[in-house]
mmCIF file of the N, C-alpha and C atoms, coordinates in Angstrom:
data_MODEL
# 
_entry.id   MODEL 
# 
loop_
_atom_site.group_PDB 
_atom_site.id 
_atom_site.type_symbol 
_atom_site.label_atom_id 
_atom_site.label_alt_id 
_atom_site.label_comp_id 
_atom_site.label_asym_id 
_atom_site.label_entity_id 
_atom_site.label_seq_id 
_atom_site.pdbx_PDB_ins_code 
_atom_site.Cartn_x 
_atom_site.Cartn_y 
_atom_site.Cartn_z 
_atom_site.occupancy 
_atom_site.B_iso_or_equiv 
_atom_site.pdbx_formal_charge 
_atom_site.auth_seq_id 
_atom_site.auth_comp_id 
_atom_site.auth_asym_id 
_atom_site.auth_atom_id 
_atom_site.pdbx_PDB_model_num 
ATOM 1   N N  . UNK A 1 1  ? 256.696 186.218 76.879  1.00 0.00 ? 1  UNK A N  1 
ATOM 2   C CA . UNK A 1 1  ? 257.330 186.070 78.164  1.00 0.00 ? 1  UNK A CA 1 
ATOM 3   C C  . UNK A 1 1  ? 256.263 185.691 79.195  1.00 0.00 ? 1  UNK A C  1 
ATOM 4   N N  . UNK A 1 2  ? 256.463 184.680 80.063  1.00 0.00 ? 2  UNK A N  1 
ATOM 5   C CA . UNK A 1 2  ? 255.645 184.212 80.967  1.00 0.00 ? 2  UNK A CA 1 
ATOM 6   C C  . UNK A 1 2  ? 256.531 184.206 82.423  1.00 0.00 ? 2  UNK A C  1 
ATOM 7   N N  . UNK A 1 3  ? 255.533 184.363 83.352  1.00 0.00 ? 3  UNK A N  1 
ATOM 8   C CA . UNK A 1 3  ? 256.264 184.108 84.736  1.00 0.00 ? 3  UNK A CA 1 
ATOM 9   C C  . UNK A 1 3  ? 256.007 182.817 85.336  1.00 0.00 ? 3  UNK A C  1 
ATOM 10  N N  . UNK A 1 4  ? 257.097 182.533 86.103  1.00 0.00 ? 4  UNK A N  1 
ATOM 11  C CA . UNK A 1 4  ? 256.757 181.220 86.840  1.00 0.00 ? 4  UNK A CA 1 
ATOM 12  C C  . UNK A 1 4  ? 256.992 181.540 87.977  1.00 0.00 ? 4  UNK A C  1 
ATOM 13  N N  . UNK A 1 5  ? 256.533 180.595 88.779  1.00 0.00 ? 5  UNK A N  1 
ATOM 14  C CA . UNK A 1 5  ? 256.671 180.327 90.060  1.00 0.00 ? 5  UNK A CA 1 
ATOM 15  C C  . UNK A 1 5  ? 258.157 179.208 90.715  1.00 0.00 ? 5  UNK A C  1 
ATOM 16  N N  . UNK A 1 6  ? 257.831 179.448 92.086  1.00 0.00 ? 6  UNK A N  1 
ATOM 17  C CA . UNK A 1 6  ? 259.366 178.290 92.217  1.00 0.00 ? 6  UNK A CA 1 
ATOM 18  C C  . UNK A 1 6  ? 258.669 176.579 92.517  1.00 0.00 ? 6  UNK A C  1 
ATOM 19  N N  . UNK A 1 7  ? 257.478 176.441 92.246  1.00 0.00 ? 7  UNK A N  1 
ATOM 20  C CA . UNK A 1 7  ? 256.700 175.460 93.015  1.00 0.00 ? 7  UNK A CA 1 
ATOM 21  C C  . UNK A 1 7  ? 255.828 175.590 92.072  1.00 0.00 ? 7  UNK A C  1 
ATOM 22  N N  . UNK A 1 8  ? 255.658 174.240 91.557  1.00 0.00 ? 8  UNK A N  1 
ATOM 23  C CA . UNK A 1 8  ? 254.564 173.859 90.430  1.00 0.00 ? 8  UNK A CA 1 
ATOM 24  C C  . UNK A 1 8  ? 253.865 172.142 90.920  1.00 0.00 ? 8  UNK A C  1 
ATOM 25  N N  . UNK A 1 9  ? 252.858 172.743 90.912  1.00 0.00 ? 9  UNK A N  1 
ATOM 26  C CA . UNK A 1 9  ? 251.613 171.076 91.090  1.00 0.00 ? 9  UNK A CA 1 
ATOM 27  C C  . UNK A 1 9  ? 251.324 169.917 90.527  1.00 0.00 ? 9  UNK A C  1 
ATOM 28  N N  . UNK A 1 10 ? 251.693 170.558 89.141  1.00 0.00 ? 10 UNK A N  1 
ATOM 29  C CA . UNK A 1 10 ? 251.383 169.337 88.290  1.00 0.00 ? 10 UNK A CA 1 
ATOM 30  C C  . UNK A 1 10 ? 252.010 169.528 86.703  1.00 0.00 ? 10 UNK A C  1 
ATOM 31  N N  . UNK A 1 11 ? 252.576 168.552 85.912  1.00 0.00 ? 11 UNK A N  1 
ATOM 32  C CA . UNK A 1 11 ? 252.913 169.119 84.611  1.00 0.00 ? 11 UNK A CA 1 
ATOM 33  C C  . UNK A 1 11 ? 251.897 168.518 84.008  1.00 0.00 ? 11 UNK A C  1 
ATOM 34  N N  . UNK A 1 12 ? 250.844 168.140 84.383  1.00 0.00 ? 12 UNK A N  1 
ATOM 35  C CA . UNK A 1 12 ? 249.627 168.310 83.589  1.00 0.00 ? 12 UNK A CA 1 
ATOM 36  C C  . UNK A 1 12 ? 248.330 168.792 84.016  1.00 0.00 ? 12 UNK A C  1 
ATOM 37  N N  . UNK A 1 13 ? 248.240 170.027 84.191  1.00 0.00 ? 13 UNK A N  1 
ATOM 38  C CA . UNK A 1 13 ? 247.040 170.672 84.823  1.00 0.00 ? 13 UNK A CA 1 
ATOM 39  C C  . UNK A 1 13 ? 245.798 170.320 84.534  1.00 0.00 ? 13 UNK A C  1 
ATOM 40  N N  . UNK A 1 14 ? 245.618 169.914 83.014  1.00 0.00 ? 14 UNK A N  1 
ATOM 41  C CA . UNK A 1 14 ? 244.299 169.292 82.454  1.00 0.00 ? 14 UNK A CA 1 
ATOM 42  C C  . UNK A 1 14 ? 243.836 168.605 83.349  1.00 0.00 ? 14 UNK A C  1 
ATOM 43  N N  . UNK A 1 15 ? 244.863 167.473 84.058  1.00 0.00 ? 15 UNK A N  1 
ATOM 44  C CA . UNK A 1 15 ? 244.352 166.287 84.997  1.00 0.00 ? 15 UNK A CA 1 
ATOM 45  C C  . UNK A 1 15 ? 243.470 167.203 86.550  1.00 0.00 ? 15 UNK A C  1 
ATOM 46  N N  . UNK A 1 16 ? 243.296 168.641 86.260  1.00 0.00 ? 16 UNK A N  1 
ATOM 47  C CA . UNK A 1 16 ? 242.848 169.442 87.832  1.00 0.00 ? 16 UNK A CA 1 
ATOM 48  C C  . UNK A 1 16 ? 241.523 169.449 87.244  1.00 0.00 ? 16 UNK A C  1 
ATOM 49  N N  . UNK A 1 17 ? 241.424 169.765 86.219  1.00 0.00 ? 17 UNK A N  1 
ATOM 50  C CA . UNK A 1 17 ? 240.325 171.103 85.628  1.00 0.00 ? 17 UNK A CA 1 
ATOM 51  C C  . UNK A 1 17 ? 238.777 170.150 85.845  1.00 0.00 ? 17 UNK A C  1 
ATOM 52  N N  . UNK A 1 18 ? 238.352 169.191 85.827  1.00 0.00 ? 18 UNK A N  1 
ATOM 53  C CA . UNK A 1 18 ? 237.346 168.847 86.817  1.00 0.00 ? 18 UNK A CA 1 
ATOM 54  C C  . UNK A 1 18 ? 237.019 169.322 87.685  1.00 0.00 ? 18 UNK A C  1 
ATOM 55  N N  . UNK A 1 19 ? 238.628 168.774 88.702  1.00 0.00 ? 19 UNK A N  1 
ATOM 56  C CA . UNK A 1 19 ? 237.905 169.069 90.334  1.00 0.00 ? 19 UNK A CA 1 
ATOM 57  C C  . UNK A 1 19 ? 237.948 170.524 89.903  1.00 0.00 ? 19 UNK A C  1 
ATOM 58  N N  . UNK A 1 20 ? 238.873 171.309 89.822  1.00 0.00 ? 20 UNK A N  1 
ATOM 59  C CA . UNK A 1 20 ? 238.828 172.670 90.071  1.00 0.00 ? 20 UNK A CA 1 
ATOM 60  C C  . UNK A 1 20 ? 237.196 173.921 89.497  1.00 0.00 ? 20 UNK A C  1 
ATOM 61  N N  . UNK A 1 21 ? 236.699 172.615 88.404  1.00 0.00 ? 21 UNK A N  1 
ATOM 62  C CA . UNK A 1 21 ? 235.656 173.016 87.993  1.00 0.00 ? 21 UNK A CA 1 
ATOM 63  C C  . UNK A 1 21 ? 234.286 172.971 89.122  1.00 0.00 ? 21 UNK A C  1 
ATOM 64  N N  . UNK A 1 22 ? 234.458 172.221 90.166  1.00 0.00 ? 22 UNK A N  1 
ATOM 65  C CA . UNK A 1 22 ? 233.454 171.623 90.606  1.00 0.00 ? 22 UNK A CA 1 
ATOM 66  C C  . UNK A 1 22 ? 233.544 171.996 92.395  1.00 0.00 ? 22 UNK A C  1 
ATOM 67  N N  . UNK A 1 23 ? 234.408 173.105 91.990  1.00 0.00 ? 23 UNK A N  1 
ATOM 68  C CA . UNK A 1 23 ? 234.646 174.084 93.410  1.00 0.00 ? 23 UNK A CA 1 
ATOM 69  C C  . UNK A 1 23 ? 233.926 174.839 93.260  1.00 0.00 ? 23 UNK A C  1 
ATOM 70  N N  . UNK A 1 24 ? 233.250 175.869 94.621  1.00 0.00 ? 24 UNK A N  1 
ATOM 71  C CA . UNK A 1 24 ? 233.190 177.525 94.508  1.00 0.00 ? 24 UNK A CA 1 
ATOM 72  C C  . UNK A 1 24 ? 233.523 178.181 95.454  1.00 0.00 ? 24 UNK A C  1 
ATOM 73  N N  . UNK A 1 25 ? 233.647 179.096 94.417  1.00 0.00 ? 25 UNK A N  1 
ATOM 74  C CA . UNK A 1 25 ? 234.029 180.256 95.530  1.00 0.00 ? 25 UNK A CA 1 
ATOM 75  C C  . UNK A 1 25 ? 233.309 181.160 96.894  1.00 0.00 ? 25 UNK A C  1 
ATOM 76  N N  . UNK A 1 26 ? 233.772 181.006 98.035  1.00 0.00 ? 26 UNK A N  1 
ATOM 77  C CA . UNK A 1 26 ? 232.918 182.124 98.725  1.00 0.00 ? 26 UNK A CA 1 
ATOM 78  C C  . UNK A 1 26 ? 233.723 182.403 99.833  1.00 0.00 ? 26 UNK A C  1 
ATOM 79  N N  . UNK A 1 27 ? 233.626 183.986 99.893  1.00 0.00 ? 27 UNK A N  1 
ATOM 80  C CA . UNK A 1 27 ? 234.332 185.119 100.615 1.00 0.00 ? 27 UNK A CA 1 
ATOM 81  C C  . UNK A 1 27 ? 234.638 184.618 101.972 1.00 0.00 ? 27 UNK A C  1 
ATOM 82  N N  . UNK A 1 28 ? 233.478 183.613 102.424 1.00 0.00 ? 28 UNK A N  1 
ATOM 83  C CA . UNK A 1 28 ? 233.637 182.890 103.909 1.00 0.00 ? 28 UNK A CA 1 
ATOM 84  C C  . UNK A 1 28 ? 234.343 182.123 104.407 1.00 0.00 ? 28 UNK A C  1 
ATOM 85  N N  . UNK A 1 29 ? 235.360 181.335 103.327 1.00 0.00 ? 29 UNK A N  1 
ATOM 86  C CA . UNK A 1 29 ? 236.899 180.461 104.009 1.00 0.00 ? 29 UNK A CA 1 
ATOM 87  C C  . UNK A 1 29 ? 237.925 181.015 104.475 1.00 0.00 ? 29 UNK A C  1 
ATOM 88  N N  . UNK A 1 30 ? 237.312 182.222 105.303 1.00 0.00 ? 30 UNK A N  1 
ATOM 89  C CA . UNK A 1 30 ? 238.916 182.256 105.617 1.00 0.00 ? 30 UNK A CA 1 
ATOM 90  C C  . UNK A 1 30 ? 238.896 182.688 107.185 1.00 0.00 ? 30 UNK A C  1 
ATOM 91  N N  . UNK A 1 31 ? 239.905 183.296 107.857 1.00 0.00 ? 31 UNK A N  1 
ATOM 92  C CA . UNK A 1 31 ? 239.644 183.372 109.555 1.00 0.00 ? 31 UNK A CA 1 
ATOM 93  C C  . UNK A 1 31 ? 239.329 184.114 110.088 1.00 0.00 ? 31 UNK A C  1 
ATOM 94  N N  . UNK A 1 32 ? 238.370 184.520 111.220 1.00 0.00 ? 32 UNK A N  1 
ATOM 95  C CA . UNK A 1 32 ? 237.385 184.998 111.831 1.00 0.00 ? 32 UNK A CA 1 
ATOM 96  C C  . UNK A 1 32 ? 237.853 186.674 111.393 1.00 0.00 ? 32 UNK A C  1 
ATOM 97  N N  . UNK A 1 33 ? 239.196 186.601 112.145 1.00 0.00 ? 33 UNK A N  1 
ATOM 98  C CA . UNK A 1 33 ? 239.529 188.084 111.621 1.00 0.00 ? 33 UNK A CA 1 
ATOM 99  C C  . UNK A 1 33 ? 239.369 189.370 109.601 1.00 0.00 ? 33 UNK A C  1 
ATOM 100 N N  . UNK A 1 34 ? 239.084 187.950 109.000 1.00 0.00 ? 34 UNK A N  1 
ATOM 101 C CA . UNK A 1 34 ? 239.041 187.956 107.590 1.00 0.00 ? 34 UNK A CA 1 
ATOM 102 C C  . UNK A 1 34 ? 237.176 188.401 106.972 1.00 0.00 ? 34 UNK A C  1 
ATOM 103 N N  . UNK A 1 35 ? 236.715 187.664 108.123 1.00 0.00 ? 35 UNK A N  1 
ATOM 104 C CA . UNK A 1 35 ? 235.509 186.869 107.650 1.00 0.00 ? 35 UNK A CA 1 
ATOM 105 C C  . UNK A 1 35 ? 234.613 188.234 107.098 1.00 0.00 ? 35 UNK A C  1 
ATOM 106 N N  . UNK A 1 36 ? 233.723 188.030 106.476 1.00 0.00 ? 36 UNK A N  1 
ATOM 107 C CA . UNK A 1 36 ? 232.930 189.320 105.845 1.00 0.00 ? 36 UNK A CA 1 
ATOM 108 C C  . UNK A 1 36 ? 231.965 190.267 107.003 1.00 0.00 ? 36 UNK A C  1 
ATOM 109 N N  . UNK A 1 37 ? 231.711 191.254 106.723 1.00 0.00 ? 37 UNK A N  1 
ATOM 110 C CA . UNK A 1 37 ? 231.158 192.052 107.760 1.00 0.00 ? 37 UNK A CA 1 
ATOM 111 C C  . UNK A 1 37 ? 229.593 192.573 107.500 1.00 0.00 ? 37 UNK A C  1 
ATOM 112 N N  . UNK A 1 38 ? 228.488 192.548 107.982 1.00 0.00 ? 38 UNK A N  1 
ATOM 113 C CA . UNK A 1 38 ? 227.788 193.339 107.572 1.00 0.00 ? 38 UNK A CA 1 
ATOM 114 C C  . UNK A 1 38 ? 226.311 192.627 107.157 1.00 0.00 ? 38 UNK A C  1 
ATOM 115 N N  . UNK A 1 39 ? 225.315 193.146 107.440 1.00 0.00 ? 39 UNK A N  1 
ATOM 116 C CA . UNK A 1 39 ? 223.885 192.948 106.792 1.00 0.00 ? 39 UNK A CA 1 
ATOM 117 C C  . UNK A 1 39 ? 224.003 191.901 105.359 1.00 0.00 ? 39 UNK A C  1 
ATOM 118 N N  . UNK A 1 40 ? 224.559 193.229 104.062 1.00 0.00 ? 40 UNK A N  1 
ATOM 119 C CA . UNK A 1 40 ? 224.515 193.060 102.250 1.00 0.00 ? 40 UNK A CA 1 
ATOM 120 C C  . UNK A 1 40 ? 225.503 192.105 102.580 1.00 0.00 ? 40 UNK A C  1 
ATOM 121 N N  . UNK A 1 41 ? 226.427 191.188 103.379 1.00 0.00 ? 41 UNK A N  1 
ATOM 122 C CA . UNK A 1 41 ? 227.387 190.296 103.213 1.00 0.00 ? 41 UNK A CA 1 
ATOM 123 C C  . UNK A 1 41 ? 226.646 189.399 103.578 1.00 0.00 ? 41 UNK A C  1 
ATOM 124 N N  . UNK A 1 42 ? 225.844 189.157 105.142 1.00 0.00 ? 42 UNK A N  1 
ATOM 125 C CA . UNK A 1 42 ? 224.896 188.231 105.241 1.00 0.00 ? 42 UNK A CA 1 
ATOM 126 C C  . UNK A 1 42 ? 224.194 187.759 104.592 1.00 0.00 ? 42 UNK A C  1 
ATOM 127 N N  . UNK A 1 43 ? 223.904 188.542 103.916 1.00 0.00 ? 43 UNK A N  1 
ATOM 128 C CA . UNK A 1 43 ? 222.273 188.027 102.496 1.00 0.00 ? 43 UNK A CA 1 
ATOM 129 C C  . UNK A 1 43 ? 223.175 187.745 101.700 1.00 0.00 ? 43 UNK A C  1 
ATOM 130 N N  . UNK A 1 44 ? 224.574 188.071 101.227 1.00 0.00 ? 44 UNK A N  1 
ATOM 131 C CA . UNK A 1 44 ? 225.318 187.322 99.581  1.00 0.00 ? 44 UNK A CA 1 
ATOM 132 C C  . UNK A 1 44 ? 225.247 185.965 100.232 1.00 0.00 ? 44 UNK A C  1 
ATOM 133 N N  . UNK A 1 45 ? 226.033 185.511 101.530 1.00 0.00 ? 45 UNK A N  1 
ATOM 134 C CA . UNK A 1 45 ? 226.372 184.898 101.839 1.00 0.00 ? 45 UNK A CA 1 
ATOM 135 C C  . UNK A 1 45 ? 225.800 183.256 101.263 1.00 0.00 ? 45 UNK A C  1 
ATOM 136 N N  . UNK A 1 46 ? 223.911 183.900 101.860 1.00 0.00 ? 46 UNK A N  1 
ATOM 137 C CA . UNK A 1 46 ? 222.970 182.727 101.841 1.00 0.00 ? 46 UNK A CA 1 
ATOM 138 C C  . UNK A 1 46 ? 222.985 182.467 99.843  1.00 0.00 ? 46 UNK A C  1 
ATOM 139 N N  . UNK A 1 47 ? 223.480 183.504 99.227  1.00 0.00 ? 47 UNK A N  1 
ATOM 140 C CA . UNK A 1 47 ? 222.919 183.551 97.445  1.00 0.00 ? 47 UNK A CA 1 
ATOM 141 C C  . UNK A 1 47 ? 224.338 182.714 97.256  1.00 0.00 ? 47 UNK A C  1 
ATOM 142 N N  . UNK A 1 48 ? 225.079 183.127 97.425  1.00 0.00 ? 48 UNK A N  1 
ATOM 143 C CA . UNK A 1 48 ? 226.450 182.482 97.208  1.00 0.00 ? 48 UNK A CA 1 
ATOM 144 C C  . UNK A 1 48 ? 226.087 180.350 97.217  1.00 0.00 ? 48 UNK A C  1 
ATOM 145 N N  . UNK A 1 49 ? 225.268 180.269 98.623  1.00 0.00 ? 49 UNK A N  1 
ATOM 146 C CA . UNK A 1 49 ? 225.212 178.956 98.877  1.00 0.00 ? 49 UNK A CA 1 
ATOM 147 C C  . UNK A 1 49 ? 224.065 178.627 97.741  1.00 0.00 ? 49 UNK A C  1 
ATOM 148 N N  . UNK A 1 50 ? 223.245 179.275 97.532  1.00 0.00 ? 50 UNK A N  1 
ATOM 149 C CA . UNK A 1 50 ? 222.303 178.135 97.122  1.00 0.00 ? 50 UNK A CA 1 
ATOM 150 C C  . UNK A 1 50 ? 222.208 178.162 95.958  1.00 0.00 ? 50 UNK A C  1 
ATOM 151 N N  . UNK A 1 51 ? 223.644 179.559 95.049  1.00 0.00 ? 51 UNK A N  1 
ATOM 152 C CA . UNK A 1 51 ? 223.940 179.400 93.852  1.00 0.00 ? 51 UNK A CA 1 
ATOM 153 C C  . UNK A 1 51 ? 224.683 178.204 93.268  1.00 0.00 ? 51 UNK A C  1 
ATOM 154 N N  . UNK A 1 52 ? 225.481 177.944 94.419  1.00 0.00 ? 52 UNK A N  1 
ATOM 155 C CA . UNK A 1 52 ? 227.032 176.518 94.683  1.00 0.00 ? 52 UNK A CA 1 
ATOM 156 C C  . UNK A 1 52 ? 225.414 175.773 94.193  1.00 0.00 ? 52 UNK A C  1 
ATOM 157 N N  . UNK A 1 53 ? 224.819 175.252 95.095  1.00 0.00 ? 53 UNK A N  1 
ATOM 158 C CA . UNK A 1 53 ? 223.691 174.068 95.074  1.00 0.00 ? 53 UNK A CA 1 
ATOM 159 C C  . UNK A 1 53 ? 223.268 174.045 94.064  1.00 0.00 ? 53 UNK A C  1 
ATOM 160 N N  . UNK A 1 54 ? 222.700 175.141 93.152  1.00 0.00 ? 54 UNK A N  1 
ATOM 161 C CA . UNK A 1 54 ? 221.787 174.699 92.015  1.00 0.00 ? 54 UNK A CA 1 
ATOM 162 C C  . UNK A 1 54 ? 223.005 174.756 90.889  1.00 0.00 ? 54 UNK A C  1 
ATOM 163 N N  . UNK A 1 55 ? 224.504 175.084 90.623  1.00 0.00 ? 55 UNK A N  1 
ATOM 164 C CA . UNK A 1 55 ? 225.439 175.254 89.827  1.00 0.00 ? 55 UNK A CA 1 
ATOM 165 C C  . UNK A 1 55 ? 225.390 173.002 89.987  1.00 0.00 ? 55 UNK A C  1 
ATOM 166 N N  . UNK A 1 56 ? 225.940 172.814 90.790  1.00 0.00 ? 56 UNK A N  1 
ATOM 167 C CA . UNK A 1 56 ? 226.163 171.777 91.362  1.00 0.00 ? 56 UNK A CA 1 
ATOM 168 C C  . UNK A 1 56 ? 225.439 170.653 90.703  1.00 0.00 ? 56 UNK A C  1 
ATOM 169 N N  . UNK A 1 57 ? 223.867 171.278 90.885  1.00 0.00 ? 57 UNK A N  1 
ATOM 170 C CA . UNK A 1 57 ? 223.028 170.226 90.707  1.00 0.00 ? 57 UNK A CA 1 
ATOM 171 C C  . UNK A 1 57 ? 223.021 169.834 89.164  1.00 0.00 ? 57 UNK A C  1 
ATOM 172 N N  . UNK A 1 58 ? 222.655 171.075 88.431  1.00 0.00 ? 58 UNK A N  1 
ATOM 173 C CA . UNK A 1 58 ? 222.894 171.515 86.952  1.00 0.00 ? 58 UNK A CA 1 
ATOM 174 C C  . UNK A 1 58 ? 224.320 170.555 86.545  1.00 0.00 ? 58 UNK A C  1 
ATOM 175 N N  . UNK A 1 59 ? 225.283 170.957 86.946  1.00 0.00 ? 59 UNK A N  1 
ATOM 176 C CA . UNK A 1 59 ? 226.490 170.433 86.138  1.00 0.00 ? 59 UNK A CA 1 
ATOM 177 C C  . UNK A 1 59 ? 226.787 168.808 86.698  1.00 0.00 ? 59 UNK A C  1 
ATOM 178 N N  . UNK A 1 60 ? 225.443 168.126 87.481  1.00 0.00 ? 60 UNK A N  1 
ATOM 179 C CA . UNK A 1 60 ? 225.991 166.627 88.326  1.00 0.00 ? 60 UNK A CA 1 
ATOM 180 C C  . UNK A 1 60 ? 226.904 166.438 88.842  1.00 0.00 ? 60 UNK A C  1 
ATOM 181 N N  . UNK A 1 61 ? 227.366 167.618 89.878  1.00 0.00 ? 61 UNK A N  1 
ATOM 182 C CA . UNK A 1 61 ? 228.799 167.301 90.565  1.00 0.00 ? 61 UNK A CA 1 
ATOM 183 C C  . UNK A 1 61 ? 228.520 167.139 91.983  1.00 0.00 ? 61 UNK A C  1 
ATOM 184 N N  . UNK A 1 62 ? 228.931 167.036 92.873  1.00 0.00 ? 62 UNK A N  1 
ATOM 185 C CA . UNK A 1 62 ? 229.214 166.427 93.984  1.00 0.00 ? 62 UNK A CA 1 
ATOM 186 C C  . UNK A 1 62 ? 229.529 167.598 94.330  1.00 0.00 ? 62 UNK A C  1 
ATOM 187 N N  . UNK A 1 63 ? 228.802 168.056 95.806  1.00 0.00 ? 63 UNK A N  1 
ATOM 188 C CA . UNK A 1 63 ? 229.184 169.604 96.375  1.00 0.00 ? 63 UNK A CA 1 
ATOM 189 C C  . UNK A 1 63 ? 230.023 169.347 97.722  1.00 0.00 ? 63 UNK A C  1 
ATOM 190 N N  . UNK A 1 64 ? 231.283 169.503 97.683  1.00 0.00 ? 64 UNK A N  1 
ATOM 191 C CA . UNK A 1 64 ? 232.325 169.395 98.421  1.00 0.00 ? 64 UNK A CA 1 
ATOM 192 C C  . UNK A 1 64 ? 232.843 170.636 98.423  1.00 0.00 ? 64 UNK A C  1 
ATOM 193 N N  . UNK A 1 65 ? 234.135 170.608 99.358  1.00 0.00 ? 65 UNK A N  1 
ATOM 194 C CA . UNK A 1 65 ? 234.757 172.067 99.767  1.00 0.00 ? 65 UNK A CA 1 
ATOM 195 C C  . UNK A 1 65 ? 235.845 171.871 100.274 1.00 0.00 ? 65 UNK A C  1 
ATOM 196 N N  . UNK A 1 66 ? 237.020 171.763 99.435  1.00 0.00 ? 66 UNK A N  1 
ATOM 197 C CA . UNK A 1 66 ? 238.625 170.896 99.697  1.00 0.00 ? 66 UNK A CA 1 
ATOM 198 C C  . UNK A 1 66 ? 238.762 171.691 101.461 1.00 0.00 ? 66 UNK A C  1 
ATOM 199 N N  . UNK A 1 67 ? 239.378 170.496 101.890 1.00 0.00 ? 67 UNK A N  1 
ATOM 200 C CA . UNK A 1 67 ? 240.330 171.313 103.370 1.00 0.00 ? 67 UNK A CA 1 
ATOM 201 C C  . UNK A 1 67 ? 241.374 172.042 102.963 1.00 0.00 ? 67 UNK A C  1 
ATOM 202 N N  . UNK A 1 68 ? 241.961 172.042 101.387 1.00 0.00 ? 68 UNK A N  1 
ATOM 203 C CA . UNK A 1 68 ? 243.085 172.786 101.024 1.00 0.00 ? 68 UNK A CA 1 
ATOM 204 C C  . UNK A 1 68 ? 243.384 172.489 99.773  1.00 0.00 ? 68 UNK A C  1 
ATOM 205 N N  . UNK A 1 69 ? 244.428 173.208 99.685  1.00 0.00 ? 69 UNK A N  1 
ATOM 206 C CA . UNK A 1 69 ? 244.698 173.198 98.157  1.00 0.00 ? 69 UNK A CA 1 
ATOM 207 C C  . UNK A 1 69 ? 245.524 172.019 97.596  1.00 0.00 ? 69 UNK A C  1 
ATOM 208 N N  . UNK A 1 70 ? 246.063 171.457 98.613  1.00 0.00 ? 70 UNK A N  1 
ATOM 209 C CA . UNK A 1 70 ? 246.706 169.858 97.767  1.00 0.00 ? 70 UNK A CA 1 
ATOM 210 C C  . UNK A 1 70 ? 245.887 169.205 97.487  1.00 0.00 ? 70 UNK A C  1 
ATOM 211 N N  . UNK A 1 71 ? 244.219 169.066 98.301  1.00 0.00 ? 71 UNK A N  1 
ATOM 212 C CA . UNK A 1 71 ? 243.277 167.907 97.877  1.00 0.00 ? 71 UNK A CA 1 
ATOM 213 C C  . UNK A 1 71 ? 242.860 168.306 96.675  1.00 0.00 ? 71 UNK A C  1 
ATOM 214 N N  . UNK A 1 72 ? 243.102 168.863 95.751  1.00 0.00 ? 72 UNK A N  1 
ATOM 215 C CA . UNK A 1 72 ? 242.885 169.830 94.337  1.00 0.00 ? 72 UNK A CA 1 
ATOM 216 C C  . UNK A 1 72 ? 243.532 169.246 93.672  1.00 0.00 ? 72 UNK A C  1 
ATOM 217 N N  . UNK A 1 73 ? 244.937 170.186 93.860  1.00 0.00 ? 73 UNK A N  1 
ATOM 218 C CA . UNK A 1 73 ? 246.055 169.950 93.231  1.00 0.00 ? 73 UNK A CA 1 
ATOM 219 C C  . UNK A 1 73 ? 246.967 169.100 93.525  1.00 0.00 ? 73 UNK A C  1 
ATOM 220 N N  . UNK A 1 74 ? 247.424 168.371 94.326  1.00 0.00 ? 74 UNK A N  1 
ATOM 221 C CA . UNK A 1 74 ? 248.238 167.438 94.864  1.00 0.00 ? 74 UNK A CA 1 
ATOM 222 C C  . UNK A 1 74 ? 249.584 168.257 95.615  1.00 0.00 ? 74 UNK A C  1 
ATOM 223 N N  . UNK A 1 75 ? 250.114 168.013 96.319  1.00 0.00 ? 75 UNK A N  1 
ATOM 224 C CA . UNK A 1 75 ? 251.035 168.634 97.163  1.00 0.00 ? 75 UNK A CA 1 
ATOM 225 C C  . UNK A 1 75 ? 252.289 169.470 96.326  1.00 0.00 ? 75 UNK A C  1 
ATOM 226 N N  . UNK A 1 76 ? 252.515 170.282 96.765  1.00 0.00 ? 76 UNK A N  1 
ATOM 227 C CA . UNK A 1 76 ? 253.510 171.316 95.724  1.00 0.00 ? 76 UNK A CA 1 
ATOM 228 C C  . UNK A 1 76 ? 255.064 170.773 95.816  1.00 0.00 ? 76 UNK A C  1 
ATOM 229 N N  . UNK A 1 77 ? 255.611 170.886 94.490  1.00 0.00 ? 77 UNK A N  1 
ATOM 230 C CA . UNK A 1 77 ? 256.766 169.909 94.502  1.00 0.00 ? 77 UNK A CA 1 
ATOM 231 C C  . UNK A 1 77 ? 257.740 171.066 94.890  1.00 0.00 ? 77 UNK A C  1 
# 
């Protein structure tokens, strides 16, 4: 048994798994009220970036940072 959603992106996800590979993650996209707090968050912050950079460099990808999730996935049907 699997769950779905009411809104699906793509019926072939394979066609994501690049870009989606060639994202990262960090705690800092989101809004001021969200944003991380603290000294030990300041210092991940800078490790977070210059982990993206050398992941990046290593795997020859292009270090970008979608404005959203359709430039990923394409707009939700």
């Amino acid at each position: 048994m699997t769950a779905t959603t009411g809104a699906t992106r793509s019926a072939h996800p394979e066609r994501h798994l690049e870009k989606m590979d060639s994202l990262s993650f960090t705690p800092w996209r989101v809004t001021a009220e969200h944003a991380p707090l603290g000294n030990i968050m300041r210092a991940r912050k800078e490790v977070y970036r210059r982990s993206s950079i050398e992941r990046h460099k290593l795997n020859q990808q292009p270090r970008t940072e979608p404005r959203s999730a359709d430039e990923v996935l394409g707009p939700a049907r």
